[in-house]
N, C-alpha and C positions, 0 to 999 in steps of 0.2 A: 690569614694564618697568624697563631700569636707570636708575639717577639721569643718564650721560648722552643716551641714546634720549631721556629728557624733556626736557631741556635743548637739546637739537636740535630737540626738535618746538615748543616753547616758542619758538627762536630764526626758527623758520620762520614759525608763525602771526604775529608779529611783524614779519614782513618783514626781518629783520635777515640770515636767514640767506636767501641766494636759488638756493639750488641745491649740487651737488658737479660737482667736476671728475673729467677721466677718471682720476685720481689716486684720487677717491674719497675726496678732502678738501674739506671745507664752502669755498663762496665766500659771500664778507660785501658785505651792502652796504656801499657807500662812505660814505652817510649816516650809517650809526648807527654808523662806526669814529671813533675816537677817537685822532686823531694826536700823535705826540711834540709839546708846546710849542718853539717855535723861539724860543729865548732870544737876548735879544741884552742891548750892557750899551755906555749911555752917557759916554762919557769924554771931559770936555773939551769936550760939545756933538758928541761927534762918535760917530755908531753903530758896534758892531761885531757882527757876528755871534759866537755861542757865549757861556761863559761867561770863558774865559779871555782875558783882553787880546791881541788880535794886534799892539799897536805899544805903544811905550812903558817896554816891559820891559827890567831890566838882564840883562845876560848870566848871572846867576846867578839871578834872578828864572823865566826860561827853564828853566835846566836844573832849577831844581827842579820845575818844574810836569814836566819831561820825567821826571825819576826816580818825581813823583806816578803819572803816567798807566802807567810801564811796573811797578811795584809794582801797581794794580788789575790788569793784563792779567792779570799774574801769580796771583793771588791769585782772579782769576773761575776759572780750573783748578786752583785748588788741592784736593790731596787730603791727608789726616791721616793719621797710621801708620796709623788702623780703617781706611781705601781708601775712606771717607766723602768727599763734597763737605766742603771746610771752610767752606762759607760755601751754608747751605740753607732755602729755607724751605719747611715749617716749620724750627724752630730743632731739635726733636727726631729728625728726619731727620740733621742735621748733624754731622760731627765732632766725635765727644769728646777729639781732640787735646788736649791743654794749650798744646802750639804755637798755635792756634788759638783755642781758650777763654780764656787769658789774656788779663788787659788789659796792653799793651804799651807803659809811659810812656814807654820809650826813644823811641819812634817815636811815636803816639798823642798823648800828653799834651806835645809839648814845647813850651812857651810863647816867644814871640818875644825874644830876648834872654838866654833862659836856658842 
């Protein structure tokens, strides 16, 4: 039997796995899924949702979190000269770009001030 045949018959004894769809993709119980943590972050006494401040920020505080976020989009598609994911796990799956494998202090390492 293959390793995943077992791990489905595994997930069913279990109750975990409670059937397939007409798709013929496993349906999960609700129970035993494990949902994303819903972060939130106290400031001032006062809650917000996520991890980034929605008030309080300066307008350059802003755009940099905006240039953070559109740098990951980027960078979850990214591919290497090999036509590798640059960013895979495992790590040996991954781009042997030097784009990519290097550490980047320009961007990476720049400390507040510097």
């Amino acid at each position: 039997m293959c390793a995943i045949a077992s791990l489905l018959d595994f997930l069913q004894e279990t109750g975990t796995l409670t059937g397939y769809a007409p798709s013929g993709l496993p349906i999960y119980s609700d129970y035993h899924l494990c949902h994303d943590p819903e972060e939130r972050l106290n400031i001032n006494g006062h809650w917000q949702d996520g991890l980034v401040p929605a008030l309080g920020l300066a307008p350059a505080e802003q755009e940099q979190f905006a240039r953070f976020f559109k740098l990951i989009e980027t960078l979850k598609s990214a591919q290497g000269s090999d036509g590798r994911d640059a960013f895979r796990i495992p790590l040996d799956q991954a781009s042997a770009d030097p784009e990519y494998r290097q550490a980047r202090p320009d961007i990476f390492c720049r400390l507040p001030g510097s």
